[in-house]
DRENPA-3360 file (N, C-alpha, C; in nm, 2 decimals, always signed):
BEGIN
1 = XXXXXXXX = +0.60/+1.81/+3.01/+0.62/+1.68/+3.08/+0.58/+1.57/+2.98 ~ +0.49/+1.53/+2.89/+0.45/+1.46/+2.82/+0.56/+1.50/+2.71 ~ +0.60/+1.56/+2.65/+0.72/+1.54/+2.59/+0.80/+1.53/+2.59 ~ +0.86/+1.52/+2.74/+1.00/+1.44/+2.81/+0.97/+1.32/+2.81 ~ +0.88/+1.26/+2.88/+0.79/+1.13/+2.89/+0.82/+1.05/+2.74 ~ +0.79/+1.13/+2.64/+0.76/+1.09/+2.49/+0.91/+1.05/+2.47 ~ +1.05/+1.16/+2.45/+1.13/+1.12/+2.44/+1.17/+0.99/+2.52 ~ +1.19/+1.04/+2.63/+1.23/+0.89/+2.69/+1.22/+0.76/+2.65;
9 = XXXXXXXX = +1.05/+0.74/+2.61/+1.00/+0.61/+2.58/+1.08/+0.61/+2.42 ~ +1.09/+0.72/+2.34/+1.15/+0.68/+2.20/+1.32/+0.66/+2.25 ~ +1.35/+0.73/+2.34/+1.49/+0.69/+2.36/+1.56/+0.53/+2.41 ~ +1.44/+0.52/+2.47/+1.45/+0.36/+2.56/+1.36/+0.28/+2.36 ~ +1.30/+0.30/+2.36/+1.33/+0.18/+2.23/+1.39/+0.14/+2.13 ~ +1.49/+0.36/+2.09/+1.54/+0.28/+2.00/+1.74/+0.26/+2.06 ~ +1.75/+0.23/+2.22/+1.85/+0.14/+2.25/+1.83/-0.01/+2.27 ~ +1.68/-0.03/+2.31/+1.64/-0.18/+2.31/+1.69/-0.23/+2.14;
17 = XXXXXXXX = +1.63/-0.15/+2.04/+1.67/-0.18/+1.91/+1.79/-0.22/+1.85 ~ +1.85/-0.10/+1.86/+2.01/-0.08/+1.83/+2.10/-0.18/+1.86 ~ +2.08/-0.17/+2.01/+2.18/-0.24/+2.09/+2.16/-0.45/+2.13 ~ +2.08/-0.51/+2.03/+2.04/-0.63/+2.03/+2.19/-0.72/+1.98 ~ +2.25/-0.80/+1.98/+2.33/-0.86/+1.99/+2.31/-0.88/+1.84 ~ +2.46/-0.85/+1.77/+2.41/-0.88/+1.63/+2.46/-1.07/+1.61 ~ +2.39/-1.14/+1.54/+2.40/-1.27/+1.53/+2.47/-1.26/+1.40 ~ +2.47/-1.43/+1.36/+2.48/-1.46/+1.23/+2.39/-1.41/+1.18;
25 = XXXXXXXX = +2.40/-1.35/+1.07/+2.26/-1.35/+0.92/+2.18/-1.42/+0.90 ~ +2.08/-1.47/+0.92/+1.94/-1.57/+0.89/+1.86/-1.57/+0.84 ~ +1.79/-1.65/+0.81/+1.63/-1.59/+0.77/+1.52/-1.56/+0.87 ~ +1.43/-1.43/+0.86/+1.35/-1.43/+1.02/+1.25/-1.53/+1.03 ~ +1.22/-1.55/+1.16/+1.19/-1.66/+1.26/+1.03/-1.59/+1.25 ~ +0.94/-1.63/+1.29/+0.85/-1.58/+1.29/+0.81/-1.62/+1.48 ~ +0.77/-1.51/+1.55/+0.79/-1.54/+1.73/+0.62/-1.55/+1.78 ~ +0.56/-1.44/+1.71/+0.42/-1.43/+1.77/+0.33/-1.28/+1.67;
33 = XXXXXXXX = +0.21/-1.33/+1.72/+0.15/-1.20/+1.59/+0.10/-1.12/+1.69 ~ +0.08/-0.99/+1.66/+0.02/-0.88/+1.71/-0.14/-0.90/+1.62 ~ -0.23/-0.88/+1.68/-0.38/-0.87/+1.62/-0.43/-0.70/+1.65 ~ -0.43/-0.64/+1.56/-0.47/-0.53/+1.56/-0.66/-0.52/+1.50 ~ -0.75/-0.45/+1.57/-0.89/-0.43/+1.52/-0.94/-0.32/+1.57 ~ -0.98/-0.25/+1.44/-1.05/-0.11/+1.43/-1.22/-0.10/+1.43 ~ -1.30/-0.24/+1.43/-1.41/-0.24/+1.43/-1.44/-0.29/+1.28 ~ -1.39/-0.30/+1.19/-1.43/-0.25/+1.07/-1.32/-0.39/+0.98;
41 = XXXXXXXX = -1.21/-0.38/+0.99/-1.11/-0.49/+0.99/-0.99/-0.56/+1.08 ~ -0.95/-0.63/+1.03/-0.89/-0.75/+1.13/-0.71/-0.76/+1.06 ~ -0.62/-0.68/+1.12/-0.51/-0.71/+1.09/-0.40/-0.79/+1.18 ~ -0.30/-0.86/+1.14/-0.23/-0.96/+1.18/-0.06/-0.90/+1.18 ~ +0.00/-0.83/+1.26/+0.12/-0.80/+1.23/+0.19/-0.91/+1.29 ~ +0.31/-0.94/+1.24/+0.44/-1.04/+1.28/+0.53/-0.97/+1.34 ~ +0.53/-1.01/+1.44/+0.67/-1.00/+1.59/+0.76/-1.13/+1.53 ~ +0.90/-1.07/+1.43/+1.00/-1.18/+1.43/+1.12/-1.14/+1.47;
49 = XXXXXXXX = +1.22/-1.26/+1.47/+1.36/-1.22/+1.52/+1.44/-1.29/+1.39 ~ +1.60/-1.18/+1.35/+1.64/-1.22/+1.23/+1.70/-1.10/+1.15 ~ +1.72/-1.16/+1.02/+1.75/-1.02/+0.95/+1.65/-0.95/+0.90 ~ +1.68/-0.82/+0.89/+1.52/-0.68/+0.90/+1.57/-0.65/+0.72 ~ +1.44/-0.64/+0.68/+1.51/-0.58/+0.55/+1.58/-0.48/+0.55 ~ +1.64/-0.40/+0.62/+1.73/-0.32/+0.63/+1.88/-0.37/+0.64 ~ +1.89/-0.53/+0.66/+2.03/-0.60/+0.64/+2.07/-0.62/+0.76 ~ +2.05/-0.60/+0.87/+2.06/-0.63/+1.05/+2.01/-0.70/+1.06;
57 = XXXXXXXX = +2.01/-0.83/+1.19/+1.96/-0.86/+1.29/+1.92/-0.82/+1.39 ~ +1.81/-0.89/+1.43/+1.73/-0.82/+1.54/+1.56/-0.84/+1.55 ~ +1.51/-0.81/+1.67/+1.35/-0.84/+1.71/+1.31/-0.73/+1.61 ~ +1.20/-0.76/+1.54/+1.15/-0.63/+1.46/+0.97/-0.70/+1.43 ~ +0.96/-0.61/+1.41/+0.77/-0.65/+1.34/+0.76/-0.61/+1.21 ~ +0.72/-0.66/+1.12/+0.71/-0.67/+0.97/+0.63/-0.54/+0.93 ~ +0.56/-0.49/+1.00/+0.50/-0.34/+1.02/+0.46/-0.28/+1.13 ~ +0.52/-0.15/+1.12/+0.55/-0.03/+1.19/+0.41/+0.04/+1.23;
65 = XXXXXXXX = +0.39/+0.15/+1.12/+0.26/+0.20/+1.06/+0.12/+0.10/+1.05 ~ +0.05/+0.16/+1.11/-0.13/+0.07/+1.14/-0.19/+0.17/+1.10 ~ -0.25/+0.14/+0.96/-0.40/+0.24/+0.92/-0.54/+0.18/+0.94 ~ -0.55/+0.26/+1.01/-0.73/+0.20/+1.03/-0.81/+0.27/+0.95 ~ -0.96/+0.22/+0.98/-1.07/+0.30/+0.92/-1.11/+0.49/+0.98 ~ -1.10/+0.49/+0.87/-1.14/+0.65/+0.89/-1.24/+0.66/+0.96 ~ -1.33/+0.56/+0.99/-1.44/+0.59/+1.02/-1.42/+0.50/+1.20 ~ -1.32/+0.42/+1.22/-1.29/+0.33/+1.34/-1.32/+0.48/+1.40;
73 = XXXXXXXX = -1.38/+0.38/+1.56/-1.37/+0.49/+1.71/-1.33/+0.43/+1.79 ~ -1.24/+0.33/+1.76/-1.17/+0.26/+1.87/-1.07/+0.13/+1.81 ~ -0.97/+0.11/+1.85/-0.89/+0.04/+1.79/-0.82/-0.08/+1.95 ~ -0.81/-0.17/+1.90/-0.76/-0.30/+2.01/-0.61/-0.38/+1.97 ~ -0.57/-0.37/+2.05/-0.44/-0.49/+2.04/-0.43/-0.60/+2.12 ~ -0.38/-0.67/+2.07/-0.38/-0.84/+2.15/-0.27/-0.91/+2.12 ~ -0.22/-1.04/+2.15/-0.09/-1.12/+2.11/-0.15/-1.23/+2.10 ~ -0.13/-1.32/+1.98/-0.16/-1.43/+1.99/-0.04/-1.53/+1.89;
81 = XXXXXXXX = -0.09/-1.68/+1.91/-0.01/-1.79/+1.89/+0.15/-1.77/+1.94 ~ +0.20/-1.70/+2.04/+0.27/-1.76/+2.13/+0.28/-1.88/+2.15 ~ +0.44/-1.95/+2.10/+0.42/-2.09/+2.12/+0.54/-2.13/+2.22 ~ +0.60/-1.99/+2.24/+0.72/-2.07/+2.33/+0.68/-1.98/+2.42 ~ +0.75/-2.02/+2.59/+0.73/-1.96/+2.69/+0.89/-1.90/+2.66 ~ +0.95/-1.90/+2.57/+1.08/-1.78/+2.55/+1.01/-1.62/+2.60 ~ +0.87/-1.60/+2.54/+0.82/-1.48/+2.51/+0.72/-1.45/+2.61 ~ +0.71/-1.32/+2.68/+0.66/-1.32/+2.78/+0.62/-1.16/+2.84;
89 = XXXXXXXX = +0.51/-1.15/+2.91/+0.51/-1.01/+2.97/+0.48/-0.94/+2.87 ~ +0.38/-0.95/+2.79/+0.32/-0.87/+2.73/+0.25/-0.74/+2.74 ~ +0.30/-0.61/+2.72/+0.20/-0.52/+2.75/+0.22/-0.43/+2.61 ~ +0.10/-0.35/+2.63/+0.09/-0.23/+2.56/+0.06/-0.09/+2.63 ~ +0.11/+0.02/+2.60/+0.05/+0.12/+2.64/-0.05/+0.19/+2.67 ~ -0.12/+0.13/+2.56/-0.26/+0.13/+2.54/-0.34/-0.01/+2.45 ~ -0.40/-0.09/+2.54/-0.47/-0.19/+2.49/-0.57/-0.16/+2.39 ~ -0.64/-0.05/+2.44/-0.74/+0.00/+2.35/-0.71/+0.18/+2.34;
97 = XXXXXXXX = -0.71/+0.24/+2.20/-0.70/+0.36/+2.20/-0.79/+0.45/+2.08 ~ -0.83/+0.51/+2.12/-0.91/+0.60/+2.03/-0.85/+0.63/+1.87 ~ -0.82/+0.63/+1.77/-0.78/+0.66/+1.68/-0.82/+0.81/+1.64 ~ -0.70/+0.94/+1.63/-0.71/+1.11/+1.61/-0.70/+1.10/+1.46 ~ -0.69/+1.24/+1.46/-0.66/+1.31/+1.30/-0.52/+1.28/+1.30 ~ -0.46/+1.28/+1.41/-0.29/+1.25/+1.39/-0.26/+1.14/+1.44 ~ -0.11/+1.06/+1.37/-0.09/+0.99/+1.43/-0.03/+0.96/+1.56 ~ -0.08/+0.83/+1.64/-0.04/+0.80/+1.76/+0.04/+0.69/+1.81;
105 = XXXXXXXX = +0.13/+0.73/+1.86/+0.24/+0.62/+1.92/+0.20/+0.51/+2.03 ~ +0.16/+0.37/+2.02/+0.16/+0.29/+2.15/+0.29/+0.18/+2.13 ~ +0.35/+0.20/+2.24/+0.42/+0.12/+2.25/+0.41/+0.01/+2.29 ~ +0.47/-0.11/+2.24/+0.48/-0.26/+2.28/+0.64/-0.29/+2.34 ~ +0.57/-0.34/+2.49/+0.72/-0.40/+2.53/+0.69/-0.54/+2.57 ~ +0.80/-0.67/+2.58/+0.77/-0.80/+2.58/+0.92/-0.80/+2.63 ~ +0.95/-0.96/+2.65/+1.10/-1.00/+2.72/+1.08/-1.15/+2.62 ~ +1.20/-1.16/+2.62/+1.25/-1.28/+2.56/+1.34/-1.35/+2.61;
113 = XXXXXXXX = +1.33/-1.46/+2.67/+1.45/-1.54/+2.78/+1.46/-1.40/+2.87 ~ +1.37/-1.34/+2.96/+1.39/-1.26/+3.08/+1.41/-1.10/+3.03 ~ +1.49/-1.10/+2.93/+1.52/-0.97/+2.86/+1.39/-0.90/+2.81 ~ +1.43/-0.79/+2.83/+1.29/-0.71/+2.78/+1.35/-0.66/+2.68 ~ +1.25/-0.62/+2.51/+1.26/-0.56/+2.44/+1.11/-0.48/+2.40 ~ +1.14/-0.40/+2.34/+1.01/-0.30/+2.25/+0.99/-0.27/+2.13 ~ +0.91/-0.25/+2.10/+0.86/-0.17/+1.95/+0.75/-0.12/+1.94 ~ +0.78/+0.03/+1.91/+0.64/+0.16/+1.87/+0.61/+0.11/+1.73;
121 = XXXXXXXX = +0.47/+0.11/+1.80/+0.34/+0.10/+1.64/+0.27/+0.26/+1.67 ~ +0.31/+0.31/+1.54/+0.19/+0.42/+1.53/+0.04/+0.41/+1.42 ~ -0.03/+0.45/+1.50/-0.20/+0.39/+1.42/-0.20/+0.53/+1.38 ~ -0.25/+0.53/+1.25/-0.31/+0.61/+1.22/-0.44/+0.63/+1.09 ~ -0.55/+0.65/+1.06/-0.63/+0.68/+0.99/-0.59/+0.69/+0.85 ~ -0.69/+0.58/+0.81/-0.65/+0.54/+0.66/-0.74/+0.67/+0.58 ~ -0.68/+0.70/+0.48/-0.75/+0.79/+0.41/-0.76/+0.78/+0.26 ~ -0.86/+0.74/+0.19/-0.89/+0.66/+0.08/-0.83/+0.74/-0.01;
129 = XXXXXXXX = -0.70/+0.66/-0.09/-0.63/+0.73/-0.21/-0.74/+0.81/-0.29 ~ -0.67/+0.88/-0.41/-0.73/+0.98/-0.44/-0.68/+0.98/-0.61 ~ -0.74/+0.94/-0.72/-0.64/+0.97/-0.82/-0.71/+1.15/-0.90 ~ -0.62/+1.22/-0.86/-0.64/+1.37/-0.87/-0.68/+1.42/-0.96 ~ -0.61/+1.34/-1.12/-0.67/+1.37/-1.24/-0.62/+1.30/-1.34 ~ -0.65/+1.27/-1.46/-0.67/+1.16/-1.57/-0.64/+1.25/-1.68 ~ -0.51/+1.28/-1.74/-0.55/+1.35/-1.87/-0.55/+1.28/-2.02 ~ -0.57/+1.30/-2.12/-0.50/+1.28/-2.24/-0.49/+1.36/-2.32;
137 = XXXXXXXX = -0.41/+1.35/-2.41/-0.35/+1.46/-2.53/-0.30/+1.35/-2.65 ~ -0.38/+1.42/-2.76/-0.36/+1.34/-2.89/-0.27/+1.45/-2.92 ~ -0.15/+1.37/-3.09/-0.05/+1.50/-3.13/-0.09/+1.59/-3.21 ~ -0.22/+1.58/-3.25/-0.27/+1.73/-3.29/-0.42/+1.79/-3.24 ~ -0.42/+1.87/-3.28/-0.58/+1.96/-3.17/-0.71/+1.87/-3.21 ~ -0.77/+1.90/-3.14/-0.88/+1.84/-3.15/-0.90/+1.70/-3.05 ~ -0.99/+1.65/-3.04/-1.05/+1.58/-2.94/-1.03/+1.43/-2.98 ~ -0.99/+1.37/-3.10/-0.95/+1.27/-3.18/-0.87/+1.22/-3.21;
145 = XXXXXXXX = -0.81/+1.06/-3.18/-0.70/+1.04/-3.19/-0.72/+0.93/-3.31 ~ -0.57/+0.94/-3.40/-0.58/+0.87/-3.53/-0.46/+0.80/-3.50 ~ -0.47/+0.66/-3.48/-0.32/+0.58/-3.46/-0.21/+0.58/-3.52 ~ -0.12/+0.58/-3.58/+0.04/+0.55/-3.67/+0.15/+0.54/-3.62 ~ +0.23/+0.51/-3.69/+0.35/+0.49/-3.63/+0.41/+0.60/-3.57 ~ +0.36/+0.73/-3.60/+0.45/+0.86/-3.57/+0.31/+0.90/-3.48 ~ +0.22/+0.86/-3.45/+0.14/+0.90/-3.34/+0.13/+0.85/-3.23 ~ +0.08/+0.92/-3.11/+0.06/+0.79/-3.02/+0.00/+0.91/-2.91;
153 = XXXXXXXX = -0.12/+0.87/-2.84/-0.17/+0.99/-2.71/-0.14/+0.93/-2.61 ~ -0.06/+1.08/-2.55/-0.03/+1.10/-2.41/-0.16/+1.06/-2.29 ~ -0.09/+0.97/-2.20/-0.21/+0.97/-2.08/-0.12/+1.02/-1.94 ~ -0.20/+1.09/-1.88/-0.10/+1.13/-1.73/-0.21/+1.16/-1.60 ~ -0.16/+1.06/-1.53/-0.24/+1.05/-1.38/-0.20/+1.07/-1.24 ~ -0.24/+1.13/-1.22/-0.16/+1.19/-1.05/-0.23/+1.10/-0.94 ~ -0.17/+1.00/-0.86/-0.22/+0.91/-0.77/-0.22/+0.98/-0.63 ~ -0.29/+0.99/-0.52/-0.26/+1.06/-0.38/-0.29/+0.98/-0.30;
161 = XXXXXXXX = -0.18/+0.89/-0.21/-0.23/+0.83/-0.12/-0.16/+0.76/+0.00 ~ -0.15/+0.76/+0.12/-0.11/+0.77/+0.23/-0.07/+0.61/+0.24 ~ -0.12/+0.51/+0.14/-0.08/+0.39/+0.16/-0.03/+0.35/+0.04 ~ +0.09/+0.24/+0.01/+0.12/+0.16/-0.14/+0.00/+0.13/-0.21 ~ -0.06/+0.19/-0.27/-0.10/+0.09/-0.39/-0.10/+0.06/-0.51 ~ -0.11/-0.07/-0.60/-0.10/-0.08/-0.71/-0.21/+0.00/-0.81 ~ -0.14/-0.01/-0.94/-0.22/+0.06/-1.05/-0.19/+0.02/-1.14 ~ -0.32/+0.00/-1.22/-0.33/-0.07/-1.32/-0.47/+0.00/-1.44;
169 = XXXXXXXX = -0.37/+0.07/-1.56/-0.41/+0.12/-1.68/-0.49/+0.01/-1.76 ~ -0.62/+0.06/-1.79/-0.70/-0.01/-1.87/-0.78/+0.09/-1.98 ~ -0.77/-0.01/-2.14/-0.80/+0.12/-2.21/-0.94/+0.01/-2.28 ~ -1.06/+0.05/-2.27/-1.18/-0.08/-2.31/-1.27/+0.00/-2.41 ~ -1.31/-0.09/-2.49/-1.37/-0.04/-2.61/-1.54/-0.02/-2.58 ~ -1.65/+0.01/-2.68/-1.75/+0.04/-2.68/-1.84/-0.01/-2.60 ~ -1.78/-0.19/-2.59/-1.88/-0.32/-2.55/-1.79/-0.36/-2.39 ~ -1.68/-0.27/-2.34/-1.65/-0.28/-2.23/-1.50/-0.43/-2.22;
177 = XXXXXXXX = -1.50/-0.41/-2.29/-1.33/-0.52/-2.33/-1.24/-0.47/-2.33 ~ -1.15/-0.52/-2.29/-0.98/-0.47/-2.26/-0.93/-0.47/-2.34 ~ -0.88/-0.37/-2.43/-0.86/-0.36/-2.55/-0.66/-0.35/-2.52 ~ -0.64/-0.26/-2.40/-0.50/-0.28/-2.36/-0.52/-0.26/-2.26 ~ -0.38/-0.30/-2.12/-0.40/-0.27/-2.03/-0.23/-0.33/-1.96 ~ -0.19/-0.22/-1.86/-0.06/-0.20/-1.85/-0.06/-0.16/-1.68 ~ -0.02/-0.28/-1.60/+0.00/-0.30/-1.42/+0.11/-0.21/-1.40 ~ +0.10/-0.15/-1.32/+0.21/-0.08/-1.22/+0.21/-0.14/-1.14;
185 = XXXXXXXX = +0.31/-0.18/-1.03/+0.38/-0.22/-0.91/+0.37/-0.14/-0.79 ~ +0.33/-0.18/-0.65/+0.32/-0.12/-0.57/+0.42/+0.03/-0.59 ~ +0.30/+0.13/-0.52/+0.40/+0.30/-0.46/+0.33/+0.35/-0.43 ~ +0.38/+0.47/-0.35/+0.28/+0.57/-0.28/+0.22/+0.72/-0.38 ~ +0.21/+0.81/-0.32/+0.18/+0.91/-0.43/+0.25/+0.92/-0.58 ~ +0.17/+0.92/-0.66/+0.32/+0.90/-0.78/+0.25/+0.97/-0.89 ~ +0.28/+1.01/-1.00/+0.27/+1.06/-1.07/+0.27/+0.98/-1.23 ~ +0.19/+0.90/-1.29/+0.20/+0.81/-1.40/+0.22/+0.90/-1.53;
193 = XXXXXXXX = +0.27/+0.85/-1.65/+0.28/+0.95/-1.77/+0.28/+0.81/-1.85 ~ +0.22/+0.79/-1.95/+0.21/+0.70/-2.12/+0.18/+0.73/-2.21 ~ +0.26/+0.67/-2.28/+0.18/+0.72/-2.46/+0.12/+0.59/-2.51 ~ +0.06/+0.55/-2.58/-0.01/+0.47/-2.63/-0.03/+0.49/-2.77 ~ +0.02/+0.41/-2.81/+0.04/+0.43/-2.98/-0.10/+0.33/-3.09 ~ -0.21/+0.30/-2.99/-0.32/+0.28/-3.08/-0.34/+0.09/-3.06 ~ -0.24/+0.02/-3.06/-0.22/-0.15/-3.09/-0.28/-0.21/-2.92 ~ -0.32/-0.32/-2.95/-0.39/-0.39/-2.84/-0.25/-0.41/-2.77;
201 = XXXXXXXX = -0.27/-0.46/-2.65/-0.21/-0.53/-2.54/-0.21/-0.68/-2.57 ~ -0.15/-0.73/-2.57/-0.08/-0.89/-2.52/-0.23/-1.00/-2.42 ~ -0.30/-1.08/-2.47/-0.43/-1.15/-2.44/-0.57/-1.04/-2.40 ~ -0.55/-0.94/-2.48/-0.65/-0.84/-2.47/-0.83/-0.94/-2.49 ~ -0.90/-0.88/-2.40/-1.00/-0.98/-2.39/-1.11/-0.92/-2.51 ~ -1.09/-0.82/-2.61/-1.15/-0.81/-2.73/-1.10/-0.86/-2.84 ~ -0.99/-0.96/-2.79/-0.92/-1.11/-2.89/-0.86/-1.04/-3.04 ~ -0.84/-0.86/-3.05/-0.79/-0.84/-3.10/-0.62/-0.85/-3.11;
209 = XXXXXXXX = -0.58/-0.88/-3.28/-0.43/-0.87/-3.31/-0.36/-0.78/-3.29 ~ -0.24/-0.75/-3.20/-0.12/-0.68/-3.13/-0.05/-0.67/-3.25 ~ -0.09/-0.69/-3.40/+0.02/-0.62/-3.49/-0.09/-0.52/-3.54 ~ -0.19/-0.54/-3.51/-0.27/-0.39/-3.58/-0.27/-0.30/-3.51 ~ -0.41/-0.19/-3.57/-0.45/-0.07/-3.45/-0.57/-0.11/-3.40 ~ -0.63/-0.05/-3.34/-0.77/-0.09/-3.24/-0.84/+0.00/-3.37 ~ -0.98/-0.06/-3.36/-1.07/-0.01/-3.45/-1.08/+0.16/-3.42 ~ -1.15/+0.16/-3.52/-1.24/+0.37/-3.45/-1.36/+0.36/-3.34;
217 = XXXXXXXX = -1.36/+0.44/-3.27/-1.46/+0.45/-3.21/-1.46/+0.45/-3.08 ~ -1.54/+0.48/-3.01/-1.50/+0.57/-2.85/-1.45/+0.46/-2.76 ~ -1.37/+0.57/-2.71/-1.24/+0.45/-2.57/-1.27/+0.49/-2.45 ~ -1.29/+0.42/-2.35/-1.28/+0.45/-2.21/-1.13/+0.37/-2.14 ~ -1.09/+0.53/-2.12/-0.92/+0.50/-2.01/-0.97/+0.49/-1.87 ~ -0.95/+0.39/-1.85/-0.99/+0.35/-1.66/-0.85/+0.35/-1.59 ~ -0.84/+0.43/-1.49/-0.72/+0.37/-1.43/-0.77/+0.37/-1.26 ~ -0.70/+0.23/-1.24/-0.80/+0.16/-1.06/-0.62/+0.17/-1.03;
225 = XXXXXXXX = -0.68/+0.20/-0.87/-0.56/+0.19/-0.78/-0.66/+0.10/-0.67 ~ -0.54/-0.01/-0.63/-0.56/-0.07/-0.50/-0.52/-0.08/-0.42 ~ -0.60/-0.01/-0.27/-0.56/+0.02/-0.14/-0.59/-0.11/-0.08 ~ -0.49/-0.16/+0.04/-0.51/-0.29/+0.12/-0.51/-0.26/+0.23 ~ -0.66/-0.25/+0.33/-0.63/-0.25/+0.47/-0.66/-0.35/+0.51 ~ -0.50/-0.44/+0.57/-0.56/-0.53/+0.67/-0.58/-0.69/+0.55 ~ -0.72/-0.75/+0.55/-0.75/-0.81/+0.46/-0.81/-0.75/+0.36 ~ -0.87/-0.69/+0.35/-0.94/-0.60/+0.26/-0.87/-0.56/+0.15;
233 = XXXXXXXX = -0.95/-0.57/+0.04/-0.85/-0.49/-0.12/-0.97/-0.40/-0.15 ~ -0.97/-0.29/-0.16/-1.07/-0.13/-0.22/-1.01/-0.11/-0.42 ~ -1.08/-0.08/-0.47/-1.12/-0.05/-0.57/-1.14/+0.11/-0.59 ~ -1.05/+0.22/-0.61/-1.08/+0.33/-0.65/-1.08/+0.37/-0.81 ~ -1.13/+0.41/-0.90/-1.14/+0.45/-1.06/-1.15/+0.59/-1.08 ~ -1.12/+0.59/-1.21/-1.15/+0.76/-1.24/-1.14/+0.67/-1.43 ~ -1.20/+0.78/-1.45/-1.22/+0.72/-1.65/-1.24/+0.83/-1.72 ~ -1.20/+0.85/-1.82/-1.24/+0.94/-1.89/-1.25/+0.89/-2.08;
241 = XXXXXX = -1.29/+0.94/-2.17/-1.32/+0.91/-2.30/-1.21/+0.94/-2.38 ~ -1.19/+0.88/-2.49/-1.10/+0.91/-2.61/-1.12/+0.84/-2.73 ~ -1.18/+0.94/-2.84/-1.23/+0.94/-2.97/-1.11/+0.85/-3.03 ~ -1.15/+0.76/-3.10/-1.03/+0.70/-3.20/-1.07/+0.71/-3.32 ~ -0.97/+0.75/-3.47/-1.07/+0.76/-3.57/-0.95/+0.69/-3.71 ~ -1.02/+0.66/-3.82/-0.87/+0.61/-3.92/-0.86/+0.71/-4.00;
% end
């Protein structure tokens, strides 16, 4: 019974979806925010009407997916800054719901000028990325790498994590200065690979020259990923050493 129940409700939203009157192409309108709170943070989703990045028009919310705290025992929804009485009859399925190991479907239905429309948010439990492992490899054995034009050590990092985040390679010298350092762009689980051929980075904050090599002497490779729940930015690292020598 509950998964007849289930279908239906996913059946009935995604014809409220589908079937919205396609307009002219626009830019989206922004209608009213969803406030979502896990106890722990405070998120703001947008209920807009317009084109979806998917290239349609239509009522959509800017996010789907709600990760809370791993640690939340209860999570809340609410509607706020409604400014037109276009929008109306707000409910949820669950105002308040317990957050599981699995994710959970509540649905939102509203009416606009009388019409009713919906959209499922599923919450689910954020789980703190994970970077799995950090390697390096110089081009010959041993534990020491010697810069040149024909050398350069391999770095390879495996990222695990249920949410986008950025990542950003940092390679810092004895006294803790950024000797190089090389941003990745938001993604989810991903797999990094670089070679590093020895020369600083571009305003390296050990004010070293980008036509030379970095001195000898021990390197710490930092690589931080940043997870965003909500307002919140987390800080996860992993580091490991690498001998530099002339």
């Amino acid at each position: 019974m509950r998964k007849f129940r289930r279908w239906i409700l996913a059946s009935v939203f995604l014809c409220m979806v589908i079937l919205v009157p396609q307009a002219k192409a626009e830019a989206a309108q922004r209608l009213f925010d969803i406030v979502v709170k896990d106890g722990r943070t405070t998120q703001v989703i947008e209920m807009k009407y317009g084109k979806t990045p998917y290239g349609y028009t239509s009522y959509y919310a800017n996010q789907s997916v709600i990760y809370v705290s791993e640690k939340s025992k209860s999570v809340t929804f609410s509607v706020r800054k409604n400014t037109s009485g276009r929008y109306g009859n707000f409910h949820f399925a669950s105002v308040k719901m317990k957050p599981g190991d699995k994710p959970q479907g509540n649905l939102f239905t509203y009416t606009v000028d009388g019409k009713r429309r919906a959209w499922m948010f599923t919450v689910q439990k954020y789980v703190e990325p994970k970077i799995q492992y950090l390697k390096t490899a110089v081009p010959r054995k041993g534990s020491a790498f010697k810069p040149g034009k024909r050398n350069s050590v391999k770095l390879k990092a495996f990222i695990k994590t249920d949410v986008p985040v950025k990542t950003i390679l940092r390679i810092l010298d004895e006294k803790g200065k950024v000797v190089y350092k090389k941003s990745y762009g938001e993604s989810g689980s991903k797999t990094y690979t670089f070679e590093w051929d020895g020369k600083p980075s571009k305003k390296n904050t050990a004010k070293l020259k980008t036509s030379g090599y970095v001195p000898a002497g021990e390197y710490t490779v930092k690589v931080s990923v940043y997870p965003q729940i909500g307002k919140k930015v987390k800080e996860v690292i992993r580091e490991t050493k690498l001998c530099v020598i002339k």
